[in-house]
Backbone as XML, in Angstrom:
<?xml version="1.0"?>
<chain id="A" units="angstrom">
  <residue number="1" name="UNK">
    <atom name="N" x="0.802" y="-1.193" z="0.000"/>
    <atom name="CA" x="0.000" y="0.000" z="0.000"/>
    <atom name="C" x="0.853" y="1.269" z="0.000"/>
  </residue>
  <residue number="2" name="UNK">
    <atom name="N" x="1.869" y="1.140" z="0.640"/>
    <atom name="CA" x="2.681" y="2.565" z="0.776"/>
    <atom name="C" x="2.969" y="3.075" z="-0.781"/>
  </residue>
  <residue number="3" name="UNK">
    <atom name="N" x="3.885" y="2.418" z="-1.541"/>
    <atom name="CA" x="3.925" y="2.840" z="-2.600"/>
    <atom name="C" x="2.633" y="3.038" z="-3.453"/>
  </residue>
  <residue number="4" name="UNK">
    <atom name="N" x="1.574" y="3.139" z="-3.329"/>
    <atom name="CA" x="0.811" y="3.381" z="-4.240"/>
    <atom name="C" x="-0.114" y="5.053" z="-3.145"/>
  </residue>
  <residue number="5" name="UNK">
    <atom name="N" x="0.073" y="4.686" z="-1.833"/>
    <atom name="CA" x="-0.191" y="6.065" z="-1.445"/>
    <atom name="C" x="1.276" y="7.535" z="-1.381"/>
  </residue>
  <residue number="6" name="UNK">
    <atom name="N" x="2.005" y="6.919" z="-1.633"/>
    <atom name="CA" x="3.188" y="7.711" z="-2.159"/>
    <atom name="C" x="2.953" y="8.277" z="-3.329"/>
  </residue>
  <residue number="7" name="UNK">
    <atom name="N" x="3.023" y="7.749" z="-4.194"/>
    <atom name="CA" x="2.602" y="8.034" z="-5.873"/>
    <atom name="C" x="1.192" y="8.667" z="-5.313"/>
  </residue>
  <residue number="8" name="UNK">
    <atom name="N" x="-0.117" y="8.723" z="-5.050"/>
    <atom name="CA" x="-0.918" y="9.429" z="-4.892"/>
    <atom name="C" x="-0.105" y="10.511" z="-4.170"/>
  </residue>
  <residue number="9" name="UNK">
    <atom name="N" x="0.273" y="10.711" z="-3.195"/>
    <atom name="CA" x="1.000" y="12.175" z="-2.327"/>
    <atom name="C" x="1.398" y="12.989" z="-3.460"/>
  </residue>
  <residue number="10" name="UNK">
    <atom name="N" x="2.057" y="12.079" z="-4.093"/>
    <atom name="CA" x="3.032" y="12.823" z="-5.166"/>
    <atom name="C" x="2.372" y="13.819" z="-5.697"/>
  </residue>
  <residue number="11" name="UNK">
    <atom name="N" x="1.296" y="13.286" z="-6.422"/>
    <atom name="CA" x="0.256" y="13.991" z="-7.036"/>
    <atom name="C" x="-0.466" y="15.123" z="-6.839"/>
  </residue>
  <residue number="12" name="UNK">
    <atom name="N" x="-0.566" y="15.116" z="-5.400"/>
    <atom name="CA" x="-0.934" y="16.670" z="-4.944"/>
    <atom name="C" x="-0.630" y="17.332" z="-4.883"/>
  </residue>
  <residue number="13" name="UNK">
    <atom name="N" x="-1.446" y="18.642" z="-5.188"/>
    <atom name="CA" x="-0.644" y="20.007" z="-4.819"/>
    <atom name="C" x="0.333" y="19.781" z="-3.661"/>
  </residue>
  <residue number="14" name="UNK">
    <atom name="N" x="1.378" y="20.817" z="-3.743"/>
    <atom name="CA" x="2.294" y="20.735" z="-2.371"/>
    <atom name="C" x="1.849" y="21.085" z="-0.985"/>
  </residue>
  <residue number="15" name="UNK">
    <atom name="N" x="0.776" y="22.015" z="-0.867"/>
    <atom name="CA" x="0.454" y="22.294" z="0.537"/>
    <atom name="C" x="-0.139" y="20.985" z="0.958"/>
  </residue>
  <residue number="16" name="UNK">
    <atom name="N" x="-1.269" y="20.325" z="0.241"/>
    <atom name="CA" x="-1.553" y="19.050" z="0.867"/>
    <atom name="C" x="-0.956" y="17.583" z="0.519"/>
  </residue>
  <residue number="17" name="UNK">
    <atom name="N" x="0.132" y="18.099" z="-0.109"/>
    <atom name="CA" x="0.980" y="16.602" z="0.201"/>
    <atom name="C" x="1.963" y="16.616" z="1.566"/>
  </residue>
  <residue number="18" name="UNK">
    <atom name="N" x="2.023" y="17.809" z="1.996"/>
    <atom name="CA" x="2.794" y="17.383" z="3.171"/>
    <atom name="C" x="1.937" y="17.385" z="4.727"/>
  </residue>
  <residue number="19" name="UNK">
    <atom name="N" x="0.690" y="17.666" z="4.135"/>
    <atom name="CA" x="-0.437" y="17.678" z="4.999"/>
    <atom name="C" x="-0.295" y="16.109" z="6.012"/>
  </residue>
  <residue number="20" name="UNK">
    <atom name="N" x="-0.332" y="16.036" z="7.065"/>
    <atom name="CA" x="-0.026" y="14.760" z="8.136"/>
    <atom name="C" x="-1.445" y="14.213" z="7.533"/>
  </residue>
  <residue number="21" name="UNK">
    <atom name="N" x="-2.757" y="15.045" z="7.718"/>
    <atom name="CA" x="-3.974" y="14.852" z="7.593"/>
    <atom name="C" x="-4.399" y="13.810" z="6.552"/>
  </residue>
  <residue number="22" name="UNK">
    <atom name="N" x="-3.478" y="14.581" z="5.524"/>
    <atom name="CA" x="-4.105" y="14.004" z="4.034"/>
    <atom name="C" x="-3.263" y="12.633" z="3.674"/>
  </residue>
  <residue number="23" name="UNK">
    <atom name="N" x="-2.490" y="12.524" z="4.308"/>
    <atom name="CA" x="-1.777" y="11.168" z="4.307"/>
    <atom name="C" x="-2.620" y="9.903" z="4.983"/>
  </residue>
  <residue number="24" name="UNK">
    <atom name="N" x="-3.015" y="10.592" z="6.134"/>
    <atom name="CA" x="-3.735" y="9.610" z="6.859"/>
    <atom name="C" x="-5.223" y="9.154" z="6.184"/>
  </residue>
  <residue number="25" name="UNK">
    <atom name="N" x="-5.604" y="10.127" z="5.530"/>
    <atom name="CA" x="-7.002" y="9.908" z="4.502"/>
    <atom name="C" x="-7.090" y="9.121" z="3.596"/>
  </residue>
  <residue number="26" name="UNK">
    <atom name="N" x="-5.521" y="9.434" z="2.743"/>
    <atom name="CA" x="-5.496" y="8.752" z="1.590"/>
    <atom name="C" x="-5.306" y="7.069" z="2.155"/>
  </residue>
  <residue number="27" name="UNK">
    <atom name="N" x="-4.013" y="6.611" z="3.031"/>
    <atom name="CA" x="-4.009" y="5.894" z="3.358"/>
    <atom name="C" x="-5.858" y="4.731" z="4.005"/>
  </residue>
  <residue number="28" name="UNK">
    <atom name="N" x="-6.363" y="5.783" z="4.820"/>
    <atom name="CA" x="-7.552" y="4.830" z="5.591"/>
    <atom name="C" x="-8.572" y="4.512" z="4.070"/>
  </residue>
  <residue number="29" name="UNK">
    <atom name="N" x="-8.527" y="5.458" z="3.149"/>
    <atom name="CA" x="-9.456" y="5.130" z="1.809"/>
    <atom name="C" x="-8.642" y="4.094" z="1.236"/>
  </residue>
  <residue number="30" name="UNK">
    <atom name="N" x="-7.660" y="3.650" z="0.631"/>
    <atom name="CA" x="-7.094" y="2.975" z="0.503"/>
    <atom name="C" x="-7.066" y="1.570" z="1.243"/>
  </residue>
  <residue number="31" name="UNK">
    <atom name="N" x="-7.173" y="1.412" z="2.599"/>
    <atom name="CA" x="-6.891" y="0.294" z="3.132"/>
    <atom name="C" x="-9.133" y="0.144" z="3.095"/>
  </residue>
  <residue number="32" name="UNK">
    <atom name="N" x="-9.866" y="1.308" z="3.246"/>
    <atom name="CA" x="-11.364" y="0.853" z="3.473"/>
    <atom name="C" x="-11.453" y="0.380" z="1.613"/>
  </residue>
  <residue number="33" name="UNK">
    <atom name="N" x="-11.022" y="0.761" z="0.729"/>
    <atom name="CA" x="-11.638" y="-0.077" z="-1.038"/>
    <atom name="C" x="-10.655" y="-1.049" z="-0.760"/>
  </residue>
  <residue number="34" name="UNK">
    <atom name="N" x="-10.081" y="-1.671" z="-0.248"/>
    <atom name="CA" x="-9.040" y="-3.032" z="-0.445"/>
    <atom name="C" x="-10.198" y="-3.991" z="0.323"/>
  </residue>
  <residue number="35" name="UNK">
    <atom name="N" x="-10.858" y="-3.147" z="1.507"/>
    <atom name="CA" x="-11.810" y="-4.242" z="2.170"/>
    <atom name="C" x="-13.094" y="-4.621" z="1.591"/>
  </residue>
  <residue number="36" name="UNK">
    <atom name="N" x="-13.459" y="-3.287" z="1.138"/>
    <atom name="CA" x="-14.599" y="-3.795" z="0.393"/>
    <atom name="C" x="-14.741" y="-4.385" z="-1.072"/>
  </residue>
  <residue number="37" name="UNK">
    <atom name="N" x="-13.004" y="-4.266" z="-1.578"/>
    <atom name="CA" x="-13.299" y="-5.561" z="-2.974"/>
    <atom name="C" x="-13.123" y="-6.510" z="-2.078"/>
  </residue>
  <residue number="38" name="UNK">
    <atom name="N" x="-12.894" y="-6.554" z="-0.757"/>
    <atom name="CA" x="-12.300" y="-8.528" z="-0.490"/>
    <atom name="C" x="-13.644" y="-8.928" z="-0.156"/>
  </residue>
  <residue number="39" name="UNK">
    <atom name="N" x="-14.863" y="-7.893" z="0.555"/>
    <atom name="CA" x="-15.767" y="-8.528" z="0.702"/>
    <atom name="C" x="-16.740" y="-8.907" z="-0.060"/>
  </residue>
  <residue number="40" name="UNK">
    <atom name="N" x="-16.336" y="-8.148" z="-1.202"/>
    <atom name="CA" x="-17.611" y="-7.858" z="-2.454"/>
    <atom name="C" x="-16.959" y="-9.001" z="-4.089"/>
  </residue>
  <residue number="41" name="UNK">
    <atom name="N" x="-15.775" y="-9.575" z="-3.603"/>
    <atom name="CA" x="-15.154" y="-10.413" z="-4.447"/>
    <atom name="C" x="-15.177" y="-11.945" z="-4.112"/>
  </residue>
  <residue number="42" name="UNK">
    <atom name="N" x="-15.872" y="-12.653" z="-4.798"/>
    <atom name="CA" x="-16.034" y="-14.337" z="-3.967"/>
    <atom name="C" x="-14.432" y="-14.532" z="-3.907"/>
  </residue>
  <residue number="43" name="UNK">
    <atom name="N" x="-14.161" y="-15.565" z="-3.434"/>
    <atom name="CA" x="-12.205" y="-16.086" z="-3.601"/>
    <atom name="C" x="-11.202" y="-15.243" z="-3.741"/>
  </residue>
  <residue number="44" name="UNK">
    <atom name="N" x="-11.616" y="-13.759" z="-3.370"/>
    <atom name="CA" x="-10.632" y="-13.258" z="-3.283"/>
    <atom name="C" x="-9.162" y="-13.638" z="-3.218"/>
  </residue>
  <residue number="45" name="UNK">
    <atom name="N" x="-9.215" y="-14.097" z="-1.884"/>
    <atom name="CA" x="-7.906" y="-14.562" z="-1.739"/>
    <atom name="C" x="-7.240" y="-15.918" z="-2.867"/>
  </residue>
  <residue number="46" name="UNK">
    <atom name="N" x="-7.897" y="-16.547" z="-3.690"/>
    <atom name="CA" x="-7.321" y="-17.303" z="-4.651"/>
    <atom name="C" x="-7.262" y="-16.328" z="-5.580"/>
  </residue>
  <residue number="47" name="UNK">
    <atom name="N" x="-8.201" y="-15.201" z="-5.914"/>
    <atom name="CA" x="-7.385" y="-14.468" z="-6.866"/>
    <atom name="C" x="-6.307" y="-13.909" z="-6.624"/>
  </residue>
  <residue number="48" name="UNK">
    <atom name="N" x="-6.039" y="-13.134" z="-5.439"/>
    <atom name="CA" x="-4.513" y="-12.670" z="-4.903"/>
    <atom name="C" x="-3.556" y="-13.718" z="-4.754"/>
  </residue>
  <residue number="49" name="UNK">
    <atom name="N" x="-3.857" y="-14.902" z="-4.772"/>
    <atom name="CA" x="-2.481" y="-16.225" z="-4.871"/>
    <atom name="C" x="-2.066" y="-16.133" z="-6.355"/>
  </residue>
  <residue number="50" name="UNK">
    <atom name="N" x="-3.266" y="-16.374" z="-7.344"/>
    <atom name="CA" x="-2.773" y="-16.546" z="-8.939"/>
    <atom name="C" x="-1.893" y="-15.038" z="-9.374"/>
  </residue>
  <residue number="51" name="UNK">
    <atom name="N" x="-3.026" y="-13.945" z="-8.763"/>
    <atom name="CA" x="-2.208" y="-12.940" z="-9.053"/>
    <atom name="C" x="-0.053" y="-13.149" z="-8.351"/>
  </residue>
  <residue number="52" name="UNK">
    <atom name="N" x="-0.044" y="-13.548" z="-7.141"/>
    <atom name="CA" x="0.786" y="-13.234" z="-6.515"/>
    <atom name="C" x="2.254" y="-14.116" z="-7.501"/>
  </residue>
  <residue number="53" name="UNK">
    <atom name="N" x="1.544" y="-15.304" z="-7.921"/>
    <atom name="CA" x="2.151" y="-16.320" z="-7.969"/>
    <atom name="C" x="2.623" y="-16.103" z="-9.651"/>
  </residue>
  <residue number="54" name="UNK">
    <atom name="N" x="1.455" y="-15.544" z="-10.323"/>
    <atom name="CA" x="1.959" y="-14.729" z="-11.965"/>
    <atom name="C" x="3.097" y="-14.008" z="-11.768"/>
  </residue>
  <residue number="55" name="UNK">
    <atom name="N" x="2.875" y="-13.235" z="-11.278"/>
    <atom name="CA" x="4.287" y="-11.704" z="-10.771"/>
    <atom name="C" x="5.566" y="-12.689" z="-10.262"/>
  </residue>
  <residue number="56" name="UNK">
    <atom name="N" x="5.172" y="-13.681" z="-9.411"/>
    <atom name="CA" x="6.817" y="-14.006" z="-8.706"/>
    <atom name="C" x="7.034" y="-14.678" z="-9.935"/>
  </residue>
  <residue number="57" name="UNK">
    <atom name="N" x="6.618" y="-15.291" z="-10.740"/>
    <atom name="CA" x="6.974" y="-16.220" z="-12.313"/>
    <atom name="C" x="7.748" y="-14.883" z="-13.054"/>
  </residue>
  <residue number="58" name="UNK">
    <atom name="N" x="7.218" y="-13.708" z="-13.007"/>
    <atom name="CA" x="7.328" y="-12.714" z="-13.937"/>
    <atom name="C" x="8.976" y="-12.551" z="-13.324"/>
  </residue>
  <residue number="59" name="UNK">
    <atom name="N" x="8.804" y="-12.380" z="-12.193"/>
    <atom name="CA" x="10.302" y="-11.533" z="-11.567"/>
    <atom name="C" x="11.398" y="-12.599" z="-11.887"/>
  </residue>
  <residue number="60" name="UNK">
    <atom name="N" x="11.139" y="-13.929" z="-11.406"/>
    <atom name="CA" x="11.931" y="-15.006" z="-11.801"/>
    <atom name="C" x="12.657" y="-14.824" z="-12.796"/>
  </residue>
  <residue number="61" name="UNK">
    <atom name="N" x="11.986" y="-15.175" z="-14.026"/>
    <atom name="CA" x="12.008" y="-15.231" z="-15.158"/>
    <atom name="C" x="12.889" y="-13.571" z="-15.884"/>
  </residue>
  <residue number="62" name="UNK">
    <atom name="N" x="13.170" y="-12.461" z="-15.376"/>
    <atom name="CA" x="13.552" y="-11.421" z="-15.696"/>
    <atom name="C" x="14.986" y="-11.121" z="-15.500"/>
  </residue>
</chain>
């Protein structure tokens, strides 16, 4: 999660990227849509294995 709320920080204007506030926002929205695809997705978690398990093939292989 960090790197993808980093790259969002990035993105903001400068007064509210260094905002403590807006870090903590982006972050809790971020971690609340991760919960509600896991609850709103049947097998989630077998899709995050195939996903996980594609990528480590990918890195391997590079």
């Amino acid at each position: 999660m960090t790197p993808l709320a980093k790259s969002i920080e990035e993105r903001l204007p400068a007064r509210l990227s260094n905002s403590y506030w807006v870090s903590i926002l982006i972050r809790t929205a971020l971690v609340v849509s991760s919960l509600c695809v896991a609850l709103l997705l049947p097998f989630f978690g077998l899709v995050m294995a195939l996903i996980g398990s594609l990528l480590c093939i990918l890195i391997v292989s590079v």
